[in-house]
C-alpha positions in Angstrom: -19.5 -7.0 14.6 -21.5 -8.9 17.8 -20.7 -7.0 20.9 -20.0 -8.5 24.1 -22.9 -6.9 26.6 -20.9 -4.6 28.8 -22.7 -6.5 32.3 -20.2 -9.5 31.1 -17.6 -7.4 31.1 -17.5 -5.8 33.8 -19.3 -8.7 35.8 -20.4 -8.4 39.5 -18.8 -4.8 39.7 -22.4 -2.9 38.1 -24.9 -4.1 40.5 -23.0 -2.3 43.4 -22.7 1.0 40.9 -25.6 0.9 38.8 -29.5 2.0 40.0 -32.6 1.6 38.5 -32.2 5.4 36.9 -29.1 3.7 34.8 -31.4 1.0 32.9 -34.0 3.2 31.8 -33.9 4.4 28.5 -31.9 8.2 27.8 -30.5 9.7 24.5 -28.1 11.5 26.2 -27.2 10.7 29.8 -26.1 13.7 31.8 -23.3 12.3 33.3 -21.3 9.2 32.9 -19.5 6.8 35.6 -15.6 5.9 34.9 -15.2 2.9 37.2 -11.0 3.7 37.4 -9.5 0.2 37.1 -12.2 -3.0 37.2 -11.1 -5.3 39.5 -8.2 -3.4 41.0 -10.7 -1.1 43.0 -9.0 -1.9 46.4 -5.6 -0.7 45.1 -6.7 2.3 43.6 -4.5 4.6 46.3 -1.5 2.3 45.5 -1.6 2.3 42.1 -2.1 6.6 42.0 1.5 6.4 43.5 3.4 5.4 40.3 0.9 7.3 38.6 1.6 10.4 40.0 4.8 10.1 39.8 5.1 9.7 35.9 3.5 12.4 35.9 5.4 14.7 37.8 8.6 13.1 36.1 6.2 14.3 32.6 5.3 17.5 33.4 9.1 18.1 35.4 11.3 16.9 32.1 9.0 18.6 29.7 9.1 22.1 31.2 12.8 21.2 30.9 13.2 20.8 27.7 11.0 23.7 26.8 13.0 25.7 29.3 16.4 24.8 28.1 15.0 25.1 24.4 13.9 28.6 25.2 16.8 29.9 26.3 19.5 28.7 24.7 19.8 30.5 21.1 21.7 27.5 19.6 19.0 25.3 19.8 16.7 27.4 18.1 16.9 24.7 15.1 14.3 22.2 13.6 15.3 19.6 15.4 14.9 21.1 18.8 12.0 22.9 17.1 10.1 19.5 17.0 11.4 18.1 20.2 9.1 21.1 22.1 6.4 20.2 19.7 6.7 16.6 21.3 7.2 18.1 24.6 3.9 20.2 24.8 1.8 17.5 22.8 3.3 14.8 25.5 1.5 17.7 28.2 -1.3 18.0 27.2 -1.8 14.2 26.8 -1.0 13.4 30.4 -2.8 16.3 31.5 -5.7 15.0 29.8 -6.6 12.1 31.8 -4.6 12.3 35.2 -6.4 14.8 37.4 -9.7 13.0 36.7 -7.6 9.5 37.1 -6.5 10.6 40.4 -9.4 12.3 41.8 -11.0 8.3 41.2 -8.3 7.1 42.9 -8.1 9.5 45.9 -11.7 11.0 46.5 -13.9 8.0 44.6 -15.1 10.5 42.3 -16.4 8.9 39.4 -18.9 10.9 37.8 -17.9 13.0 34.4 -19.9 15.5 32.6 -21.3 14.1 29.4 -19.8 17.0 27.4 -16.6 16.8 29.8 -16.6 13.2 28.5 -16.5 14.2 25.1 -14.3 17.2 25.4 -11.5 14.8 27.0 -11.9 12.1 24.2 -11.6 14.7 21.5 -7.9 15.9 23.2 -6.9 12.6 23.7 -7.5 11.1 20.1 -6.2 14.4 18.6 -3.3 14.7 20.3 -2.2 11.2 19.9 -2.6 11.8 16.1 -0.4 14.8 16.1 2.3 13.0 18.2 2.4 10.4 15.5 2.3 13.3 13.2 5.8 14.7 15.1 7.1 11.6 15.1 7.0 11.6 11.5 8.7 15.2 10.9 11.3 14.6 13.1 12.1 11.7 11.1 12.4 13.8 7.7 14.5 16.1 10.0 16.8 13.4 10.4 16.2 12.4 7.3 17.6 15.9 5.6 20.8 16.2 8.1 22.0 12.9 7.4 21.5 12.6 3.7 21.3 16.5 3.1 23.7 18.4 6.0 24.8 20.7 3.3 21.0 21.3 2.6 20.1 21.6 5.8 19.3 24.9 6.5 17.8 25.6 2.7 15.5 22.7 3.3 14.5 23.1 6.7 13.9 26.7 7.0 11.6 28.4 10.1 8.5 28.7 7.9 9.1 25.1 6.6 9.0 23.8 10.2 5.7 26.2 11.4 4.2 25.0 8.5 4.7 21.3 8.8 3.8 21.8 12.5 0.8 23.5 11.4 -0.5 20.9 9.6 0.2 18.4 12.4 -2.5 20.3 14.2 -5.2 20.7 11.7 -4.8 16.2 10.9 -5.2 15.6 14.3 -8.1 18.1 14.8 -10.1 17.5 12.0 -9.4 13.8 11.2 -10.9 13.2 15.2 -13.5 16.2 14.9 -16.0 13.0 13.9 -15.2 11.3 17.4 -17.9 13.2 19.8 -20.3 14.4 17.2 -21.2 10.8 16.3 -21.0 10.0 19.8 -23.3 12.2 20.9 -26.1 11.3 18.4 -25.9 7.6 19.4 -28.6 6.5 22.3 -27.6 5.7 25.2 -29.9 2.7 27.0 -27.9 -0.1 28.1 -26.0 2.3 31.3 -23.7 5.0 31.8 -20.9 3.4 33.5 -17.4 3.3 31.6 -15.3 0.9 32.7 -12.4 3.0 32.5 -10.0 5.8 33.9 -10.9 7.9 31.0 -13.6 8.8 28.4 -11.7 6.3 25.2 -13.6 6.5 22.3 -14.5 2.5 21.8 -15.3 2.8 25.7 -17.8 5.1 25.5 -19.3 4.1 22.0 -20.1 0.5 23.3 -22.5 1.3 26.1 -25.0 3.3 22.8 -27.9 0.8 22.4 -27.9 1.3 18.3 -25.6 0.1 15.5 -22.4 1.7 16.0 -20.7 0.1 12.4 -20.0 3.6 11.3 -17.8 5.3 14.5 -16.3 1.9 14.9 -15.2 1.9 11.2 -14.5 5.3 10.9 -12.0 4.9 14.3 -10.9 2.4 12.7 -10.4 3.6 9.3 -8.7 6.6 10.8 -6.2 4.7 13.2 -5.3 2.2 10.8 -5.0 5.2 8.1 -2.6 7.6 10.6 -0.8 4.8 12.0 0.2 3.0 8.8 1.1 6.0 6.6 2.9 7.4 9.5 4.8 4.5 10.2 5.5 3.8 6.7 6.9 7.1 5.9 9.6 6.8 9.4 10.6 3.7 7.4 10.9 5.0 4.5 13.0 7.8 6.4 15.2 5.1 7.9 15.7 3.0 5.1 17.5 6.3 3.7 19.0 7.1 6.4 20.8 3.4 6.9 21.5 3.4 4.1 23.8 7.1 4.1 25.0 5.5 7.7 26.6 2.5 6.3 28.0 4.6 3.0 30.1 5.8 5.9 34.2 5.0 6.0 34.7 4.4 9.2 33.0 2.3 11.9 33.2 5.5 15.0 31.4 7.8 11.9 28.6 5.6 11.4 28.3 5.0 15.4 28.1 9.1 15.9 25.9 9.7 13.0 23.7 6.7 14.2 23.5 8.2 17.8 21.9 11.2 16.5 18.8 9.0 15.9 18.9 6.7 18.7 16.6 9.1 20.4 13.8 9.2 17.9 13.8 5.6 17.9 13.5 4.9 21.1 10.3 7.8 21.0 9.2 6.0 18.5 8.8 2.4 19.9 7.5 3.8 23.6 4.5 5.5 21.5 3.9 3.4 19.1 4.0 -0.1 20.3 1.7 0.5 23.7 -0.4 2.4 21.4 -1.1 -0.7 19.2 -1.4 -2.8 21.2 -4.0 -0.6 23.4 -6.5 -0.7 20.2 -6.1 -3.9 19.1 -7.0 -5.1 22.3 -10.0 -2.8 22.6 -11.0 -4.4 19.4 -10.3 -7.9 19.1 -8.7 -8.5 22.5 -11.9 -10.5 24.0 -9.5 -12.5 26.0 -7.7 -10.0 27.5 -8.5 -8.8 31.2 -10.0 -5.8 31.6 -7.6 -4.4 34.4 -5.0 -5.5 32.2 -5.9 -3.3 29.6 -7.0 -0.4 31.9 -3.7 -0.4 32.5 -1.6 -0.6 29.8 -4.3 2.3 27.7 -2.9 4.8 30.6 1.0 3.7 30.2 0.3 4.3 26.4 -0.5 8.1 27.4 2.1 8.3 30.7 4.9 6.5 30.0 5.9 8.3 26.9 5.5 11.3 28.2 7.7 10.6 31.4 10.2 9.2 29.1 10.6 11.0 26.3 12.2 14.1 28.0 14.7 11.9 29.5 15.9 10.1 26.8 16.4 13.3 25.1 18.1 14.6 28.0 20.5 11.6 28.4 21.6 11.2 24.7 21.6 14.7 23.4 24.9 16.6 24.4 23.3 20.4 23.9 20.6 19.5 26.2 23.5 17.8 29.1 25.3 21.0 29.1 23.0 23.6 29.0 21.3 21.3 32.2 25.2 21.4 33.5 25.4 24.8 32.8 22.2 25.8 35.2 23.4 24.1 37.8 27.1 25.2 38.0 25.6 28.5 37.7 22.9 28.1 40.6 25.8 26.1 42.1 28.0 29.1 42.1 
């Protein structure tokens, strides 16, 4: 796979960032430089604005739902179960790359530990596996109260749901451990500067001055791998579950039963289709602008986030009144 030299890329930007110190040869650089958004350098305070606010709408609705979650006893179900799964992977996410984004933005400070580099890719890629991963078991959770309500409660016991959770965390962790180790054995003598907001894998793995065939195939291997078996096992989920929909008698039953999904879906398509489109681009997108993908790799890890929470809170009817309820009783 040629490589397009990362001076092209980034074009007249490096001269004004790089120094002498940044073309000599290094195994492992102590620190790198994230550049924020190539090209859109002069906009950098107006663009934080949205920023910041999907992520106070993020980190708002998600202590909601966890919140609400908490302290109503009726909710203490699998569904609900999952849905603060979602909500604390969706934290930790934004929280991953926003502080440093913003401190870019607002103070111009580029520089990130080498080890601080690799600590935030390993939470990124990890925790984007085990979203897909929740995605996936709240999709059998629909699944089993559609086609199995009776079963419900057999299937989908407390233990069932910590372990399924469980093993959410240990796919994500282990299937990205790979990520900084071989990232830290590459060398490092082309420069140091990332043209990015964050420490993305493919970002950081490009400036090595070596053959980098096995973390590119092995990121590769691994995306294609979580994202296709994921994805093929919601379909699989929702083929069922149409199909138990349209079994229905009447048209208002298969509406309701359908509206207890619409949810999922819509979590589904925020995360998924940014998400492909962010590493396909990284890839193969040679065309593609650079800001332009800047960008849309931090919507892929904000907008969900933001959105999730409120798409749960619009179109689930527990979550409305319990929200009602806390604000008659402030209210009053």
């Amino acid at each position: 796979m040629q490589e397009t030299p990362l001076c092209l890329s980034v074009g007249h930007l490096l001269p004004f960032y790089m120094s002498d110190s940044n073309k000599t040869d290094f195994t492992n650089p102590s620190t790198f430089i994230l550049l924020g958004i190539p090209g859109l350098e002069a906009a950098h305070v107006w663009i934080s604005i949205p920023f910041s606010a999907m992520y106070s709408i993020a980190v708002l609705g998600n202590f909601t739902i966890l919140f609400i979650v908490y302290m109503e006893p009726s909710l203490h179900v699998p569904m609900y179960y999952f849905l603060c799964m979602l909500a604390v992977t969706d934290l930790i996410l934004s929280t991953s790359i926003l502080p440093k984004t913003l401190s870019i933005f607002w103070f111009n400070s580029r520089e990130i530990d080498f080890s601080a580099c690799l600590i935030q890719m390993y939470f990124i890629h990890s925790f984007s596996v085990m979203e897909s991963g929740i995605l996936v078991a709240m999709a059998l959770d629909r699944y089993v109260a559609i086609c199995h309500p009776l079963r419900y409660s057999t299937i989908l016991t407390n233990p069932v749901v910590a372990k399924v959770g469980l093993a959410m965390v240990l796919r994500g962790s282990m299937l990205v451990l790979p990520y900084p180790f071989l990232t830290r054995r590459w060398p490092y003598c082309r420069t140091n500067i990332i043209p990015h907001t964050y420490c993305e894998h493919m970002a950081v793995v490009k400036l090595a001055c070596t053959d980098i065939h096995v973390s590119s195939y092995y990121s590769l291997s691994a995306a294609f791998l979580v994202t296709g078996l994921d994805v093929f096992f919601i379909a699989v989920s929702y083929t069922q579950i149409l199909r138990a929909i349209f079994s229905l008698p009447t048209k208002d039953a298969r509406l309701k039963t359908f509206g207890t999904c619409s949810s999922h879906l819509c979590a589904i398509l925020l995360f998924y289709i940014p998400g492909l489109f962010s590493f396909l681009t990284h890839r193969f997108g040679y065309n593609v602008a650079l800001h332009f993908h800047v960008l849309m790799a931090n919507a892929y890890l904000l907008v969900p986030p933001m959105v999730n929470p409120i798409i749960y809170g619009v179109r689930t009817k527990q979550i409305q009144d319990r929200l009602l309820w806390l604000f008659t009783f402030k209210g009053t």
